[in-house]
C-alpha positions, 0 to 999 in steps of 0.5 A: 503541494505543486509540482516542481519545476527542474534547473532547466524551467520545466516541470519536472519529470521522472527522467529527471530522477539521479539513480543510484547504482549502489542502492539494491533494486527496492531501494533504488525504486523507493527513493525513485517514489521518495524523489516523485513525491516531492518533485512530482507530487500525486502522479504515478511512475509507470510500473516499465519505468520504476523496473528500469530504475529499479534494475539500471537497465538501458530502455523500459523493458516490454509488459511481458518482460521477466524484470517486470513479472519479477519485481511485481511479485517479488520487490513492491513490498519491500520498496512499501516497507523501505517507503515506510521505514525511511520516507514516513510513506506509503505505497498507492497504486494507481490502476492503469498508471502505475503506483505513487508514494504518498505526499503526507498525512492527507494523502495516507488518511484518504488512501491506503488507511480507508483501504485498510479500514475497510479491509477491518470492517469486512474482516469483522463481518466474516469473523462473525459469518464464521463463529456462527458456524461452530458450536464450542460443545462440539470442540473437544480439543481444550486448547482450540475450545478456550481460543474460540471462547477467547476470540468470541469475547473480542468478536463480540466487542468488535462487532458492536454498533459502537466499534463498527460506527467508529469504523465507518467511512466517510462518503467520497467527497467531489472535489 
């Protein structure tokens, strides 16, 4: 994907996104990422500059600001599931930058889903650490004892050589 250029001949910025004041703030910020995705194809919209369109307001507000402690914690997952839901995208943060949506299938496989894969593997590997840790003959609750046995025969399954292998990334490629 290359990036756009606006009506006026030059690459396209994100002052160039339409906001609209109708959309709740996660809304407006997901179409704002909807909108960089396709204009702007993989650059990050700074955190400052997605409050301030998030929220309408008038200037970038400061990196101690209220908005932006607010809507770090309380609004990116929801802009992630609006993302999900109506754009058939995902949420890539960019340290340093700020965050992206992404451009497409591509985009995903080599970001948020290794990310997630990874996430599965480790959680296998402290799975295990864990069981190892508890005897069954120990457990005299009938229903904790029968969900550890349960979960020790899917442990078991997840934790083969197979399962794992097919869980494995693939080197970072140098592009």
């Amino acid at each position: 994907m290359s990036t756009t250029r606006n009506g006026r001949g030059r690459v396209a910025s994100i002052n160039d996104y339409n906001l609209d004041p109708k959309m709740t703030p996660a809304h407006r910020a997901a179409d704002c990422l909807n909108w960089a995705a396709e204009h702007m194809p993989g650059r990050p919209v700074s955190m400052q500059m997605l409050v301030k369109i998030a929220f309408v307001m008038p200037r970038l507000p400061r990196d101690e600001s209220p908005e932006l402690e607010l809507f770090r914690r309380n609004k990116m997952s929801q802009v992630r599931r609006h993302l999900v839901e109506k754009y058939q995208r995902d949420l890539v943060a960019v340290r340093g930058f700020g965050v992206r949506a992404t451009t497409g299938s591509e985009d995903v496989a080599g970001t948020t889903f290794q990310v997630r894969t990874k996430r599965v593997t480790v959680a296998i590997e402290k799975l295990q650490e864990t069981r190892q840790l508890i005897d069954p003959a120990e457990i005299k609750n009938r229903e904790l004892k029968a969900m550890v046995q349960r979960v020790s025969e899917v442990q078991k399954m997840l934790n083969s050589s197979e399962v794992l292998k097919k869980l494995e990334l693939p080197p970072k490629s140098e592009e």
